[in-house]
C-alpha positions as CSV (number, residue, x, y, z in Angstrom):
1,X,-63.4,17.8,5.7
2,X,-60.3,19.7,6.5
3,X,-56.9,19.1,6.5
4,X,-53.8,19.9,8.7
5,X,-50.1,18.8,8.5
6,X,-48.6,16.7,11.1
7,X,-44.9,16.5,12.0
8,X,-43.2,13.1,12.1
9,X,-39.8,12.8,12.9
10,X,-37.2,9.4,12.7
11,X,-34.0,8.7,12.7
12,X,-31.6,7.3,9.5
13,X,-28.3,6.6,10.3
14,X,-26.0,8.2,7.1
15,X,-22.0,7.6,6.8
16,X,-20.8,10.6,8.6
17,X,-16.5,10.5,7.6
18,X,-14.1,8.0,6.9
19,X,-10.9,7.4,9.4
20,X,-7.5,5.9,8.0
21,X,-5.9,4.0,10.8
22,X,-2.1,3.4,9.7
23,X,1.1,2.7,11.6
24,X,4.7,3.8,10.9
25,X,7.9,2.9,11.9
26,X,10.1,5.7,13.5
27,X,14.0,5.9,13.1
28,X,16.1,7.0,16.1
29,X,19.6,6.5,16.6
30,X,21.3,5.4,20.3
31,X,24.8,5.3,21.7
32,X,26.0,3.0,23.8
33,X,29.1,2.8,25.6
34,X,30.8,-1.0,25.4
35,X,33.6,-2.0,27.3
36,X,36.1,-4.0,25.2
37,X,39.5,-5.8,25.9
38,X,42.0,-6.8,24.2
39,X,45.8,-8.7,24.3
40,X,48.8,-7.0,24.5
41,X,52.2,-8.5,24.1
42,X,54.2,-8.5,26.9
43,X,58.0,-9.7,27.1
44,X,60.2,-9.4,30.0
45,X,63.2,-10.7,30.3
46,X,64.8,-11.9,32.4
47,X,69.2,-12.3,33.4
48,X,70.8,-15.9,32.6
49,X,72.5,-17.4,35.4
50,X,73.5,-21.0,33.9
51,X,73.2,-21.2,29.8
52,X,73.1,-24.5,30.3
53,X,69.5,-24.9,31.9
54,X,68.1,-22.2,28.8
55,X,66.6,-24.2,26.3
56,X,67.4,-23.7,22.5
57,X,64.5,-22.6,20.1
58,X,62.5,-25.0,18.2
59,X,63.0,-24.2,14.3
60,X,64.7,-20.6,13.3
61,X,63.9,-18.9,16.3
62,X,60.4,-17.7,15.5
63,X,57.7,-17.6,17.8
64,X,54.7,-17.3,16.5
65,X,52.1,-15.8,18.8
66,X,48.2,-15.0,18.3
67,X,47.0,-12.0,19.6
68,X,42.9,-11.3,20.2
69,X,40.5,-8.6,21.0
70,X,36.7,-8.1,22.3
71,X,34.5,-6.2,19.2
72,X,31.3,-5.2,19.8
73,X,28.7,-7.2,18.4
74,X,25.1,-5.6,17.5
75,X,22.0,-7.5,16.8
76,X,18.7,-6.1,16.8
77,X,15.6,-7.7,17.6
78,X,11.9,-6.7,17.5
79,X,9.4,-7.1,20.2
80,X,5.8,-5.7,20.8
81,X,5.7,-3.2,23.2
82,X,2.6,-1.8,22.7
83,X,-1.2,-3.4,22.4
84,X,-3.5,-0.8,20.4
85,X,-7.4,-1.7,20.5
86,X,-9.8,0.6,18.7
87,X,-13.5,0.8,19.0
88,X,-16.7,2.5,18.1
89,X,-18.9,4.1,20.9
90,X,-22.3,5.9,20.2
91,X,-22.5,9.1,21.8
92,X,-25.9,10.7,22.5
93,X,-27.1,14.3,21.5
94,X,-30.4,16.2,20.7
95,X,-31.1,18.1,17.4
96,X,-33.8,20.5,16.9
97,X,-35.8,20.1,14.3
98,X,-37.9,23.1,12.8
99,X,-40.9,23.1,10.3
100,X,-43.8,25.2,9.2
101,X,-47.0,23.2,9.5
102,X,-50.1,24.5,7.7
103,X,-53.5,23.9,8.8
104,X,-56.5,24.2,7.0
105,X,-59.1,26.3,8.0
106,X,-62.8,27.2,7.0
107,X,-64.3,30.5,6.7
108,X,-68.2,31.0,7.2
109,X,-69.4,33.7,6.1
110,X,-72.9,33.9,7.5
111,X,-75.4,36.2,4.5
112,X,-79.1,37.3,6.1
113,X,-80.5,38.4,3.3
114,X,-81.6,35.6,1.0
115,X,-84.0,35.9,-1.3
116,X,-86.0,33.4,-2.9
C-alpha cells in the first residue's frame, strides 16, 4: 500500500488588533459682539417765569435717583450635534497557501537471473 499527502485547507477566525474608540471634548474660545445700553442722567433746566407756580422740594432737597444698565449675560448649554454609529463589516480577500506534499512511490527492480 502506498501513501501520499493530501492538502486540506480551512478557515479559523484569530483576533486580528484591538481599536480604542474614545471621545474628547475640545476647547475654543468665541467673541461676540453685544449691544448694551444704559441711563444717563440728564438735567435741563429750564428759566422761572412765576416762583409762585415752582413747587418747594420734599425733605432737604435731595433727589434721589436710580440709574441702570444692560450687562451681558452668558449661559452655556450643551446639545448633540453629532450622531456617531460604528460597525463591523467583513471584507473579502484570497491568500495563497503553499506546501510541499510528498508522495510515496515504489521502486521495482525487475532481477532475471534467479537461481534456485
Amino acid at each position: 500500500m502506498l501513501s501520499a499527502e493530501t492538502l486540506t485547507v480551512s478557515t479559523v477566525r484569530v483576533p486580528r488588533e484591538r481599536v480604542r474608540i474614545s471621545k474628547r471634548v475640545v476647547t475654543s474660545t468665541r467673541t461676540l459682539e453685544v449691544q448694551v445700553r444704559s441711563e444717563e442722567l440728564v438735567i435741563t433746566r429750564e428759566p422761572v417765569g412765576d416762583l409762585d407756580e415752582v413747587a418747594a422740594p420734599a425733605g432737604d432737597g435731595e433727589l434721589v435717583v436710580v440709574l441702570r444698565e444692560e450687562v451681558p449675560e452668558v449661559s452655556l448649554r450643551v446639545e448633540p450635534v453629532e450622531l456617531v454609529r460604528i460597525g463591523v463589516t467583513s471584507v473579502q480577500g484570497q491568500d495563497v497557501v503553499h506546501a510541499e506534499l510528498r508522495t510515496e512511490v515504489a521502486d521495482v527492480d525487475v532481477v532475471t537471473d534467479v537461481t534456485d
